[in-house]
N, C-alpha and C positions, 0 to 999 in steps of 0.2 A: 590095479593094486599099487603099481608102482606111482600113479599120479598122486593118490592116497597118502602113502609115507611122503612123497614129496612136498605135501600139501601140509601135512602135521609138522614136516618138519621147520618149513616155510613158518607156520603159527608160534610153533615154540622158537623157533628164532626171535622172532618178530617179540613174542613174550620176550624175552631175555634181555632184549634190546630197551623195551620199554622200562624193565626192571631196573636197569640199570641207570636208566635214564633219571631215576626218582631224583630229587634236588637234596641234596643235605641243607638242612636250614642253617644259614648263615648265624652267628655268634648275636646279633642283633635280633636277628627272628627268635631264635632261642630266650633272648630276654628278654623282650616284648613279650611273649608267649607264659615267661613267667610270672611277669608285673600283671599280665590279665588274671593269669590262675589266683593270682594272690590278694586277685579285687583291688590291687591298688587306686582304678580307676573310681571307685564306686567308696574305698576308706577315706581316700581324700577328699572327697566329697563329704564325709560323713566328719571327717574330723575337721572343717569349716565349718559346719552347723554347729558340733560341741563348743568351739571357738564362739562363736558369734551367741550362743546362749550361757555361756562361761565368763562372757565381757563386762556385764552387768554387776556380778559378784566379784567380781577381780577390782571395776572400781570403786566398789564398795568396800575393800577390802585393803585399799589404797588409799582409804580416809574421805573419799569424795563423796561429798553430805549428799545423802537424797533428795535434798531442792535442785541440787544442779542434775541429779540422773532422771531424767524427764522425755517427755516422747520426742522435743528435738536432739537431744542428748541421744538416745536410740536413734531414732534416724538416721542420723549421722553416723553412728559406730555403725548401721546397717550399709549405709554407701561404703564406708571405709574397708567392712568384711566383704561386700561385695566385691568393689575392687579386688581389693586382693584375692579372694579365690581366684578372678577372671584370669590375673596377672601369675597365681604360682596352683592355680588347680592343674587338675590331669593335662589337658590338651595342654596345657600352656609351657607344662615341665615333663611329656612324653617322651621327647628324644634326649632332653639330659640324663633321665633317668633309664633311660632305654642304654644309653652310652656310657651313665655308670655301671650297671650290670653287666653289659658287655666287656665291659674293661675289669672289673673286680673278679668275675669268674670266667672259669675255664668251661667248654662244653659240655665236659662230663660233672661239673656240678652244676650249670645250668639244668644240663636234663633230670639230673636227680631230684634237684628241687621243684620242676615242674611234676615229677612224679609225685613227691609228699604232697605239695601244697595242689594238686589235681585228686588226692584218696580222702575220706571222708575226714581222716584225723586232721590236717591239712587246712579241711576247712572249717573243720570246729575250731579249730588254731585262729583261722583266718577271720571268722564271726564272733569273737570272743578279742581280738586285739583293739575296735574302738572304744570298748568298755573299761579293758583296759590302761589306755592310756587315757581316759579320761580322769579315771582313779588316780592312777601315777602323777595325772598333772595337780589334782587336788590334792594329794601327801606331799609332792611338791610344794605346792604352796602354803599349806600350812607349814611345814616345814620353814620356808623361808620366813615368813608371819613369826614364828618362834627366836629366829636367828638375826632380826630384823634390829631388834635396839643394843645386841650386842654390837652389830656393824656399825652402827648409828655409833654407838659410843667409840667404837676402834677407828671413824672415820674422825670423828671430833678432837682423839686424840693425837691423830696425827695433824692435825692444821693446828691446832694447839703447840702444838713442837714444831711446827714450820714457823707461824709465825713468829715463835721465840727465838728460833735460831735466824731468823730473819731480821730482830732488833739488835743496833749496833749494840756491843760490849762496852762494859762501864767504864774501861780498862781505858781504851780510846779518847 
């Protein structure tokens, strides 16, 4: 009987010990942990495709005639978006972005926000922000498209006034 309690209690020690043992996850673990929950890896991907099929209309939209936007013309803008995913996709921007989070929050809203963006609302959040901002980049742009010949004109008036304040005085 008595090898018995000695024996349980040997287990539950040995439990206690291990329990203990658990690792708190470090401030980086924590935000890694959240940039997964948040698809970050899988949005930026997706918001390089928007990019890369949004290119076409943008230099369309830029005044660039349709003879010049042509399958080398694509091509090209395809090596170019390539690129650049390669150079600022997920792997390439994992540990900046893993080391801005760690440094912007604290543990307890890292783990908070692992919890929201881990429950279903979270991720309806999470599957509904490429759509998103693909919208916002297009009201954006139109937006700018609207504001475009005022600038034009505000820019023209100022080199208009440089270069007058520029020419010697009659005076002289």
């Amino acid at each position: 009987m008595k090898t018995k309690i000695i024996a349980a209690l040997v287990v539950c020690a040995c439990a206690l010990i291990a329990i203990g043992e658990v690792k708190e996850p470090t401030q980086n673990e924590l935000a890694e942990q959240l940039l997964v929950s948040m698809n970050v890896p899988q949005t930026t991907e997706q918001v390089m495709d928007i990019m890369k099929e949004m290119l076409p209309m943008q230099m369309k939209q830029m005044g660039m005639p349709d003879a010049v936007i042509n399958d080398q013309t694509n091509e090209y803008m395809k090596k170019v978006m390539d690129f650049t995913a390669k150079e600022v996709g997920w792997e390439a921007m994992k540990e900046d972005y893993i080391a801005l989070y760690a440094e912007s929050f604290s543990k307890e809203e890292l783990e908070g926000a692992i919890v929201f963006y881990s429950s279903d609302i979270g991720q309806a959040f999470i599957k509904k922000q490429p759509e998103l901002m693909q919208k916002s980049m297009q009201i954006s742009q139109k937006k700018m498209m609207a504001v475009m010949p005022k600038l034009q004109e505000m820019m023209k008036e100022f080199t208009d006034e440089i270069k007058e304040n520029a020419k010697p005085s009659e005076k002289e």
